[in-house]
C-alpha positions in Angstrom: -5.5 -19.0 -10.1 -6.3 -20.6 -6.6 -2.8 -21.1 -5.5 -2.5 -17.1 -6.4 -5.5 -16.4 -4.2 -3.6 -18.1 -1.6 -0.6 -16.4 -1.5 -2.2 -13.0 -2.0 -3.8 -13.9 1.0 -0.9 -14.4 2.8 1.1 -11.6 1.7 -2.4 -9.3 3.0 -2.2 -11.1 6.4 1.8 -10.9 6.7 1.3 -6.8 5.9 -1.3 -6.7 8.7 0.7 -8.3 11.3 3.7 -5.8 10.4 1.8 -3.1 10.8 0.1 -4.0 14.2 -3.0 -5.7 12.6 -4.2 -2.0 11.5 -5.7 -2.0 7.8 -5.1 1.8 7.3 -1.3 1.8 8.8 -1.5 -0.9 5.8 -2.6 1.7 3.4 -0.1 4.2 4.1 2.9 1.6 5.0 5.7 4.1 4.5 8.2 0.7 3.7 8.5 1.2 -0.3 11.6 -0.6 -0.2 9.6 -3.9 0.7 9.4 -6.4 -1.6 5.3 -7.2 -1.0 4.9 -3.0 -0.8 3.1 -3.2 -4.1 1.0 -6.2 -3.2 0.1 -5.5 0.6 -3.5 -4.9 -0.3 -4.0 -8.7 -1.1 -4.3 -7.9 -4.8 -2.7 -7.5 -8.0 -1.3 -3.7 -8.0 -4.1 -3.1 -11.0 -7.2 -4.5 -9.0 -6.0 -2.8 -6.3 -5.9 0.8 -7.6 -9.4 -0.1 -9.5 -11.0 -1.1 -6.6 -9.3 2.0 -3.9 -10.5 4.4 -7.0 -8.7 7.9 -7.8 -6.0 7.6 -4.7 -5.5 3.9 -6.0 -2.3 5.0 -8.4 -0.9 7.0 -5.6 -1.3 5.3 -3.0 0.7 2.1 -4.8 3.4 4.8 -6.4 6.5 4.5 -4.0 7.4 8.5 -5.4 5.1 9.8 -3.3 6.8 8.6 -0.3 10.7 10.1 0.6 12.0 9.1 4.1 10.6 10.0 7.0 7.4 11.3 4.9 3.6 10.4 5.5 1.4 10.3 3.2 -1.7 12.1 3.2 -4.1 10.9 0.6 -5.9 14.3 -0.4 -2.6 16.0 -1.0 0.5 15.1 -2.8 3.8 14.0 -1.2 5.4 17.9 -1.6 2.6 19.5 -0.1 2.1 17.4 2.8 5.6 18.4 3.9 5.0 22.0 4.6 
């Protein structure tokens, strides 16, 4: 369980550096098709949407992202388009 904590940790700090040491560009890192994508909150994908609460399962569901498209976390991926 420690060495887990350990790498989770890295994984967090490796997503911060790739997005310019900004926790929200983290949030809505656009890059589904990265391998740590699920995990770039530092947690499991499960504790992760328990602890960000209702835009938890969205915000760690790659369909809400196409190309080129931002996420906006009070609307869903077709209405943020318009």
């Amino acid at each position: 369980m420690r060495g887990e904590m350990k790498v989770m940790k890295r994984i967090r700090e490796n997503c911060l550096r790739c997005c310019g040491d900004s926790p929200k560009e983290v949030k809505y890192c656009p890059l589904t098709d990265c391998p740590l994508w699920p995990l770039r909150f530092g947690r499991r994908p499960k504790a992760a949407i328990r602890r960000l609460g209702k835009d938890g399962e969205r915000l760690l569901d790659e369909s809400n992202f196409k190309e080129g498209a931002i996420f906006v976390p009070d609307k869903k991926a077709s209405e943020s388009e318009s």
